[in-house]
C-alpha positions as a Markdown table, in Angstrom:
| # | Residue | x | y | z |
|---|---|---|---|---|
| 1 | Unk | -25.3 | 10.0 | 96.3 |
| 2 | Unk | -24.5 | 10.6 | 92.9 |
| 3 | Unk | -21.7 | 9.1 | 91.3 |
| 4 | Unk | -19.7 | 6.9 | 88.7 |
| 5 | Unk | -19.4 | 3.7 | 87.5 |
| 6 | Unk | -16.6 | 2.8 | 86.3 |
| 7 | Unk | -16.2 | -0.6 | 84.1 |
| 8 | Unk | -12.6 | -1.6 | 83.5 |
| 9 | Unk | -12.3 | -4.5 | 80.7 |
| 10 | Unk | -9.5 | -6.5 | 80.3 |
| 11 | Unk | -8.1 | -10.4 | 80.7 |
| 12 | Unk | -6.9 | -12.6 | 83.3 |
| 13 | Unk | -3.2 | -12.5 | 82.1 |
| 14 | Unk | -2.8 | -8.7 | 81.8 |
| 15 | Unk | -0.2 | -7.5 | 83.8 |
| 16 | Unk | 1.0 | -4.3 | 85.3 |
| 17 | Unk | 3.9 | -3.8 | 87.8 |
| 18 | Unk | 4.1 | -8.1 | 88.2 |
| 19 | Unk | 0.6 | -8.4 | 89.2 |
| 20 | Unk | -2.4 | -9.6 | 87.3 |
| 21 | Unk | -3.5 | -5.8 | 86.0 |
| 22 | Unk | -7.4 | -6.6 | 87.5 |
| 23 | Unk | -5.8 | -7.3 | 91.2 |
| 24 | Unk | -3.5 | -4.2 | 90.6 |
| 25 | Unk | -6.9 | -2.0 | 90.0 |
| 26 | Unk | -8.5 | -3.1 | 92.9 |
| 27 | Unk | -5.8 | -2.4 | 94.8 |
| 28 | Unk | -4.9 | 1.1 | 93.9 |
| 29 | Unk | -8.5 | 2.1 | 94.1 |
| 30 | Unk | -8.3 | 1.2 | 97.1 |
| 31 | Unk | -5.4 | 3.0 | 97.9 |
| 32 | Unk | -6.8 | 5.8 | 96.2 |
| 33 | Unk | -9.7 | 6.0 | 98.5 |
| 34 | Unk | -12.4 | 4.9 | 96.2 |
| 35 | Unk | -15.3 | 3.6 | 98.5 |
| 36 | Unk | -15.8 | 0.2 | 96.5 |
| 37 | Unk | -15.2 | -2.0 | 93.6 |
| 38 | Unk | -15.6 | -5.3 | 92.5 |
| 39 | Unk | -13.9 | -8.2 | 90.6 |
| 40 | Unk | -16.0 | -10.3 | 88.2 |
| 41 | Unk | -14.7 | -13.0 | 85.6 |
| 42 | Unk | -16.4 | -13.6 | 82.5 |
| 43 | Unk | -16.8 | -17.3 | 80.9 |
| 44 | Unk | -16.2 | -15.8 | 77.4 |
| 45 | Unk | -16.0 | -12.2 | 75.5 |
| 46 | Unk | -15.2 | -10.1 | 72.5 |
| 47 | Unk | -13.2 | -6.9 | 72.5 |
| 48 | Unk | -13.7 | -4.5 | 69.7 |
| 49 | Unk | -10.8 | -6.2 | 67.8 |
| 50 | Unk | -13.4 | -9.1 | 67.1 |
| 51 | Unk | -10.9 | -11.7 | 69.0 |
| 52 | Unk | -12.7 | -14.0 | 71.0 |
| 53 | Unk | -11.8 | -14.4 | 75.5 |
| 54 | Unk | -12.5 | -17.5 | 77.5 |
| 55 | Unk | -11.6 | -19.4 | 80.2 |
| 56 | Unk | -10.6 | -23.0 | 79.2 |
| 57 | Unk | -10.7 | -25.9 | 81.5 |
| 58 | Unk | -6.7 | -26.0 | 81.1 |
| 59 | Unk | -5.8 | -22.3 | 80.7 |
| 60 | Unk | -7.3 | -19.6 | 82.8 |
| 61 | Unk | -5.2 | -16.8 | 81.0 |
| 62 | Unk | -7.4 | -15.6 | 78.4 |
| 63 | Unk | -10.4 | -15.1 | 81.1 |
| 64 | Unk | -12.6 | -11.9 | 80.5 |
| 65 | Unk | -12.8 | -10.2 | 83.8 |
| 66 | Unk | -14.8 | -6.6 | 84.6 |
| 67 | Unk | -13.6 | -4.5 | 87.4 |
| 68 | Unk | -16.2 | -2.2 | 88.8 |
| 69 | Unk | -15.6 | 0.7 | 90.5 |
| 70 | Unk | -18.0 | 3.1 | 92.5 |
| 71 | Unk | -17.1 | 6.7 | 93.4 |
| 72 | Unk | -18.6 | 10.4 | 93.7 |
| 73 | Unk | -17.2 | 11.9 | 90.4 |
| 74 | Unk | -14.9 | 14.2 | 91.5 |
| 75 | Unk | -13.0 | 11.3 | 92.8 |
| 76 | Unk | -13.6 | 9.0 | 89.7 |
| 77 | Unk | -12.5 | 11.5 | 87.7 |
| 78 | Unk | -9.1 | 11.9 | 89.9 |
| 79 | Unk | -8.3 | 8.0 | 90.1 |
| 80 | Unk | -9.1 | 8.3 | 86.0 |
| 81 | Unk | -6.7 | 10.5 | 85.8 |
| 82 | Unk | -4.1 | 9.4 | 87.9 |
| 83 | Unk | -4.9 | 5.6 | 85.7 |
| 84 | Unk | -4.1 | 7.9 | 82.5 |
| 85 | Unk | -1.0 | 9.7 | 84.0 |
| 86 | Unk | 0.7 | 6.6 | 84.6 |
| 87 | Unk | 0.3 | 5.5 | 80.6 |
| 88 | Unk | -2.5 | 2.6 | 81.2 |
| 89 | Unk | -4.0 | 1.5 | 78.1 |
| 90 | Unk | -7.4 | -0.1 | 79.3 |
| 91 | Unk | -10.7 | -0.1 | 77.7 |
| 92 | Unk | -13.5 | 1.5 | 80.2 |
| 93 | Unk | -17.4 | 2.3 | 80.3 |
| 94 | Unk | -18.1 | 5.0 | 82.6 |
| 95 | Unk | -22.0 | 5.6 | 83.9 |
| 96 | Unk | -23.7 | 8.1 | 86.1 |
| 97 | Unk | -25.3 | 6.5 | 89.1 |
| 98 | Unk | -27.2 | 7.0 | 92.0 |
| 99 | Unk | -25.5 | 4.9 | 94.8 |
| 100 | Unk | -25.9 | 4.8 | 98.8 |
| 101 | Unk | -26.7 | 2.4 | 101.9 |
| 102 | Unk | -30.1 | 0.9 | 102.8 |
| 103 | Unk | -30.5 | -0.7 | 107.0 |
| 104 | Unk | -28.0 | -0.3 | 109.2 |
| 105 | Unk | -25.4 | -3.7 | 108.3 |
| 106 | Unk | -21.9 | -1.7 | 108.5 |
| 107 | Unk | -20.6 | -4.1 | 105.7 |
| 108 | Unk | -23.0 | -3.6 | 103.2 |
């Protein structure tokens, strides 16, 4: 299939609707009916504004994470709208890919 990727960068302590805004994403693509996406943490990162993310032993809040999302476009560009619509301000890289299934495991 052909598809997006959609990359959603932000930090540990951003929050919408008084959840962590990376659980939030998940969670609404889900709802959505986006087929899959993924939640990674970073140890350290810079945004555009030069200001330097990490993780500290002591303090998890400033922690990079990525949220990746996989859909056919027509639905990526829905959910991206429907992100927009509600007034999100998140920084994102979207990609064209091929994606699909290889075997026969009904979890992969």
């Amino acid at each position: 299939m052909q598809g997006s990727l959609i990359e959603f960068y932000t930090t540990h302590d951003r929050q919408y609707q008084g959840r962590a805004l990376s659980t939030w994403l998940i969670e609404e693509a889900r709802r959505f009916g986006v087929p899959g996406a993924t939640l990674s943490v970073a140890g350290s990162g810079f945004g555009a504004g030069g200001h330097l993310h990490s993780a500290h032993f002591f303090e998890l809040a400033d922690e990079p994470v990525c949220v990746r999302i996989i859909a056919e476009d027509a639905l990526a560009t829905r959910f991206m709208q429907h992100l927009e619509q509600l007034g999100l301000a998140l920084f994102f890289v979207r990609t064209a890919v091929q994606f699909g299934k290889l075997g026969s495991d009904p979890h992969a």
